[in-house]
N, C-alpha and C positions, 0 to 999 in steps of 0.2 A: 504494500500500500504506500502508496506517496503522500508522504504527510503534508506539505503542502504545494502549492502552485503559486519557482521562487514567482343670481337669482336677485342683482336686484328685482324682476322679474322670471326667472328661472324659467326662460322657453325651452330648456331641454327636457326639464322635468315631464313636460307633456308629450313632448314628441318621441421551376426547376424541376426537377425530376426527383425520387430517392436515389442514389446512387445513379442516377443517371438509366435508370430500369424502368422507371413509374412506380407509383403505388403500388403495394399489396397489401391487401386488408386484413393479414395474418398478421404484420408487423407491426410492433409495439411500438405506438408515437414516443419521440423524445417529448420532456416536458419541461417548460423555462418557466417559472415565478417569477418576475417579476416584481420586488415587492420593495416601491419608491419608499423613502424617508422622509413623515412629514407632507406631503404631497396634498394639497386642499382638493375639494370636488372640482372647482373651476378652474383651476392655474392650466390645464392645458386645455385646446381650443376645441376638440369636439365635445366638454362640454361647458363650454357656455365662456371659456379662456380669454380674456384679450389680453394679457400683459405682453406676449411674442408667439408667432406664428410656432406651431407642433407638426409642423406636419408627418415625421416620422413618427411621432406614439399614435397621432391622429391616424397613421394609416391602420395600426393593429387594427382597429377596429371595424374602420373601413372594410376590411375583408375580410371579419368576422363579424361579430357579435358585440355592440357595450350595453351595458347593462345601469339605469338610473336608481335600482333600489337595492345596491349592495353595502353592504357593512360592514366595518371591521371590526374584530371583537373584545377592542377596548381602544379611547381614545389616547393612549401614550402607547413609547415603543416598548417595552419587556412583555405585557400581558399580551399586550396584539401579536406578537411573535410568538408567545408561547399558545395562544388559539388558534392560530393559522397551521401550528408546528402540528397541534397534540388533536385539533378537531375537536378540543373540551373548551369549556368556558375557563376560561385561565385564573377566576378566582379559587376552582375547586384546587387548584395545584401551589395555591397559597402565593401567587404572585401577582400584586396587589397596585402597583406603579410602575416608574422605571427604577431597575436595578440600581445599587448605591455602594456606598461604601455599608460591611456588616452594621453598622451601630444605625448606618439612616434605616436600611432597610426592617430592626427591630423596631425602629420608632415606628414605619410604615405597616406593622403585623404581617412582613415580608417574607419571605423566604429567601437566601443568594442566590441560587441557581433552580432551573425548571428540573426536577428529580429525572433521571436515567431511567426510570420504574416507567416515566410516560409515554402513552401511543406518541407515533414520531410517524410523519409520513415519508419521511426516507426512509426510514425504517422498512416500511409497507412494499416500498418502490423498490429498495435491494430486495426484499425477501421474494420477489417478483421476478427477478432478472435482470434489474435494469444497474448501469454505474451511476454512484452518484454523487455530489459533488454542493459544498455550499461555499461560494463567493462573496464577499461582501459581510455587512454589517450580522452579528450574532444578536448580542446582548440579551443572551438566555442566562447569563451568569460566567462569571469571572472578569477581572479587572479592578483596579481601586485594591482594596484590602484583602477581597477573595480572593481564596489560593484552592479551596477544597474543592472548587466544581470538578464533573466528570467533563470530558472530552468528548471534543465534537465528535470524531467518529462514534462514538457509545452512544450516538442518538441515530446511527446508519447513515454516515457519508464515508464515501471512500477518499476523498482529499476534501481536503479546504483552503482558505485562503481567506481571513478575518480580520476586523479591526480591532482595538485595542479596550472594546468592551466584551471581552471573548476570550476564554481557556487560552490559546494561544497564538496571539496576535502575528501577523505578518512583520517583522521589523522592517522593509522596505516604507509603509506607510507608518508605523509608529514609534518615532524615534524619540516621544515623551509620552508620559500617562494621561493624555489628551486626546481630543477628538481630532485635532492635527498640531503639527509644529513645522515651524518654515526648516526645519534642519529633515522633514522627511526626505527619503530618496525619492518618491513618487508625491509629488505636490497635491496642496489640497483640487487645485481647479485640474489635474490628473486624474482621480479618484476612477470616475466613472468609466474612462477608457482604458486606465489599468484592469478595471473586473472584467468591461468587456471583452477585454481580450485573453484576459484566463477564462473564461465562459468558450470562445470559439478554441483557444487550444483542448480546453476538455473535452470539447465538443469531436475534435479532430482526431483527437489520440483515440476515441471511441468509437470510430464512425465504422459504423456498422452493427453496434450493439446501441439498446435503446439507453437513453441519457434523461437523469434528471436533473434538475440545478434549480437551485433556490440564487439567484441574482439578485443580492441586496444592497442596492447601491447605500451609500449617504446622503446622496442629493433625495429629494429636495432641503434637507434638514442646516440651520445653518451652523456654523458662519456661512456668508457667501462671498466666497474669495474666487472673482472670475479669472482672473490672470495673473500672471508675474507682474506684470505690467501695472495691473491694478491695484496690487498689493504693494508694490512698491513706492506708488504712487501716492497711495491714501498712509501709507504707515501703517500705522497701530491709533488710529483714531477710534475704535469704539464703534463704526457707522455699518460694520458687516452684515447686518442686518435692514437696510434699507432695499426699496425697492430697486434705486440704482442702480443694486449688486445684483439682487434677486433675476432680473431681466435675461442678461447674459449669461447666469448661472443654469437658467432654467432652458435657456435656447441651445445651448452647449448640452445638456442632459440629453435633449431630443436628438442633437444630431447625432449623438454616443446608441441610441439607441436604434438610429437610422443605421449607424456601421453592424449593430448585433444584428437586425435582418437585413443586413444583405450579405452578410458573415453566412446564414443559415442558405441562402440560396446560394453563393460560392461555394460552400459543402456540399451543396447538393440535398440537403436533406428539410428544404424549408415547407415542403407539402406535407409530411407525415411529421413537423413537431407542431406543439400544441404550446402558443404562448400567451402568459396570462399576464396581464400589464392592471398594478392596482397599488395603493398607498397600505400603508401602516396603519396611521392616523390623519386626523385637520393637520392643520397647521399653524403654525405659531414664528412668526406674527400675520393675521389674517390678511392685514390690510383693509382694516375697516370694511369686513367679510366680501372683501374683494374676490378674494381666494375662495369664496364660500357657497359662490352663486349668491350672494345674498343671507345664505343662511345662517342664523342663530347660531354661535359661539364656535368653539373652535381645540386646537388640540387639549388634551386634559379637559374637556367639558362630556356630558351625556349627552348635549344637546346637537341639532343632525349635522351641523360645521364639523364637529370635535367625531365621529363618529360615521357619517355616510360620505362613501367614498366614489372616485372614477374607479371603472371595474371595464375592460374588455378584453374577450380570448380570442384568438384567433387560430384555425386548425385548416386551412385549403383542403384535405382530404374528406374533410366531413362535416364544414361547418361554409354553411352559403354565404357570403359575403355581403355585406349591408344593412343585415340585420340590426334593432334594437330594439331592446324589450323595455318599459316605462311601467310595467305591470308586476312583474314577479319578485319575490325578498329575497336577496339573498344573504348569506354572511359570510365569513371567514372561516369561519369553524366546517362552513359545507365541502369548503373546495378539498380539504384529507379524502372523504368519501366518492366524493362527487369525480375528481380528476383519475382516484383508483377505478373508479366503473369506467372510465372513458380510455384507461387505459386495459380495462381488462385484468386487473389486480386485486388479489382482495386486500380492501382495508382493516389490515389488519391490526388490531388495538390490544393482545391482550388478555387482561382479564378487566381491561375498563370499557365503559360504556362510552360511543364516541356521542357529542350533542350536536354536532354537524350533521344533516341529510346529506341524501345524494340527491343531487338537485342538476344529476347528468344529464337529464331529459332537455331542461333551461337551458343550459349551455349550449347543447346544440343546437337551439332554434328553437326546439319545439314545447309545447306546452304543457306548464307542471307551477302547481303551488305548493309551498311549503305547509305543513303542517304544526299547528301549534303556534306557541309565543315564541319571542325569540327575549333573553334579557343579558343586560350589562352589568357591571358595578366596576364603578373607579371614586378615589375623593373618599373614604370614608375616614383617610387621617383629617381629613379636612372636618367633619361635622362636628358642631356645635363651637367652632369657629367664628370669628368677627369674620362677614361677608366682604371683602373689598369695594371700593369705589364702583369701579365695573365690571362687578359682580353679575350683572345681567348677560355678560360676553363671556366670562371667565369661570365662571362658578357654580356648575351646575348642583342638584341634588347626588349622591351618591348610588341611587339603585336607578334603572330603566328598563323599561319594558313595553313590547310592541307586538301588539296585537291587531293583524286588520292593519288599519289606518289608523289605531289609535294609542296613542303614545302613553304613557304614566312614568311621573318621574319622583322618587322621593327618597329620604334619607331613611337609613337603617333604623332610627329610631322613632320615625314614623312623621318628620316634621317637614315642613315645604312640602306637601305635595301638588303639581303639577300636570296638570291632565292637559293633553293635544289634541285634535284631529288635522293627523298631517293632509290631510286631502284635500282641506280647506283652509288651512292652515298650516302650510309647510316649512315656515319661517318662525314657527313656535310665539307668537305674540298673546293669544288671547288664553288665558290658564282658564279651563273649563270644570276644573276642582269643584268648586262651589256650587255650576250650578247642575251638574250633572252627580250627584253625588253620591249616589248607587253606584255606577262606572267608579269612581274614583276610589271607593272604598272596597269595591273590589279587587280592582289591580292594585290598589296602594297594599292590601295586602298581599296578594299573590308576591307581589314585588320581595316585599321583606321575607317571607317563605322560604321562597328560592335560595337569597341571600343566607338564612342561618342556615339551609337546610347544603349549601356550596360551597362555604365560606372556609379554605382548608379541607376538604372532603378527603383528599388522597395526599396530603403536603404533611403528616406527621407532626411533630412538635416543633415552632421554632425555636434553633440552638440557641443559649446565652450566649452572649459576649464580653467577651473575659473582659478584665478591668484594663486599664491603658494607665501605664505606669506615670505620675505625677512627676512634672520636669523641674 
């Protein structure tokens, strides 16, 4: 094994060869994730985008499938990676925010690392046949003070190649205990075309056997440092986060993603892989929910900013081009189940229960509803808290749940709650708590249910942390 590889109106809401042989519908599609950092619903332009023309992620979809009612299954990066990874709600696995150093994470009733015990859909995808490979951002545990996480491969990749919130960091990109430093060998505005080009070499070395890869860039996440030039230019002024930067950071993403397919058609193998382009979380800073379509609040919130994402697949072998769906839910947690039926694999979990469907039928065009609620929980180190200034952007309740078209939002201890009808209300403005209050007292508790009955389900006891010796 090779260890590594050196709304203000929201009108969307409405609306090669394999080896050079052709298809054969025996063969196990390769499968790419995609899974952007940070990435708002509108920052690219098929939906709803205007900061810089997309047109390369704009094409995924283009010739497949995008999807307006997808979700990711917590608004920060550790729990969202850990529900994307395991197909379970990532509170039952005791990871609760993002990752920290041991002593944040007890403060946060965290866990450090997502337990080796859990379904993994690499996992699933080698025990299947296929090689497989995680690129880019971890942040399932290790980094900061953790030393005890398992290692990536223990969760079934056969190489990797990770950043410096991760078991064991690539040192070409971490050459401090940061999310960059200018002393890396591969620059921060490099990032993206460094993975994608460990993506098409894995891609290469394997070509003929079927490929999975989890592609986790940094972008959109910041700083946003577009060039040498810009960096050199501004200094260290503190401004890396304006939209000034944002623009070019994000234009630069697309093109990096325009090199990954046509990387796939150069291999020859862009008809039979299956590529899914979709964020983590909102985004942070929205941009006066610029980034939002409009929508209410943003990363770390419950609310659809902080939580509903861009989602499109694209498959040429079996997925008609054009397509979008404005109708069906999806989440994070489906795509474990959902991508194994599509590849012909079973999802295999175990001896735990996955809460992701297979939602395979969707994907491919055709028509399927999810069954049942779907729920979140982020923020509860936050409850009973002073609310901040804009707290109406920032600050959601701690529990969610969606039902239908209709949303409930409340803390664990049963205070704020918040009732929606996204249908008529997609921008979360009018709290319907009061006057609908049967509804509200229904879901408000369903809500907290879930939550004790989740809360750590399979995560064990959190370790103490030893005392820090007094300087």
């Amino acid at each position: 094994m090779e260890k590594k590889m050196a709304l203000a109106a929201l009108p969307l809401l409405a609306a090669a060869t394999a080896c050079g042989a052709g298809i054969q519908n025996k063969e196990k599609p390769n499968v790419i994730l995609i899974y952007t950092d940070d990435m708002g619903y509108s920052d690219i332009s098929s939906f709803g985008g205007t900061f810089t023309p997309t047109p390369n992620i704009d094409r995924i979809g283009q010739e497949g499938i995008c999807f307006d009612r997808y979700y990711t299954g917590c608004p920060i990066s550790s729990p969202s990676r850990v529900g994307v990874t395991t197909g379970m709600y990532p509170t039952k696995w005791g990871i609760t925010t993002f990752l920290n150093d041991r002593r944040a994470n007890r403060r946060n009733q965290s866990n450090d690392y997502l337990s080796a015990e859990a379904p993994s859909m690499a996992r699933a995808f080698k025990a299947g046949g296929y090689a497989t490979a995680h690129i880019g951002k971890w942040h399932m545990g290790g980094g900061r003070d953790v030393k005890d996480m398992p290692q990536i491969p223990e969760y079934g990749f056969d190489e990797y190649c990770s950043t410096w919130e991760s078991p064991d960091p690539d040192p070409l990109i971490t050459a401090s205990n940061w999310i960059w430093s200018e002393r890396d060998s591969i620059k921060r505005w490099e990032r993206t075309a460094y993975f994608v080009d460990k993506t098409l070499d894995f891609l290469a070395r394997h070509k003929g056997e079927p490929c999975f890869v989890n592609l986790w860039p940094d972008d959109m996440h910041t700083p946003y440092v577009p060039s040498q030039e810009e960096y050199e230019r501004s200094g260290k002024n503190g401004w890396w986060e304006k939209k000034v930067n944002f623009i070019p950071v994000l234009a630069e993403y697309d093109r990096q993603i325009g090199r990954l397919m046509q990387g796939l058609k150069d291999l020859g193998i862009d008809e039979n892989t299956i590529v899914v382009f979709t964020s983590d979380n909102g985004p942070n800073p929205s941009y006066k929910n610029g980034r939002t379509a409009g929508m209410r609040g943003q990363k770390a919130t419950l609310y659809e900013g902080g939580i509903r994402m861009p989602f499109m697949i694209r498959w040429p072998a079996k997925i008609k081009a054009g397509l979008r769906n404005t109708e069906t839910v999806l989440t994070s947690l489906d795509l474990f189940p959902s991508l194994c039926a599509l590849a012909g694999i079973r999802a295999e979990s175990g001896d735990f229960q996955l809460d992701g469907q297979d939602m395979s039928r969707a994907l491919l065009g055709k028509q399927k509803q999810r069954k049942g609620a779907m729920f979140w929980e982020f923020g509860q180190h936050f409850v009973g808290k002073p609310l901040p200034e804009n707290a109406y952007q920032t600050r959601s309740p701690n529990i969610a749940m969606l039902e239908g078209d209709w949303k409930m939002l409340i803390n664990y201890d049963g205070s704020r709650p918040e009732l929606y009808n996204l249908k008529e209300d997609v921008f979360e403005t009018v709290n319907l708590a009061e006057k609908d209050p049967e509804r509200a007292k229904r879901m408000g508790d369903a809500c907290i249910a879930w939550y004790k009955a989740s809360f750590r389900q399979h995560a064990g006891e959190l370790q103490p942390v030893p005392e820090q010796p007094k300087p």
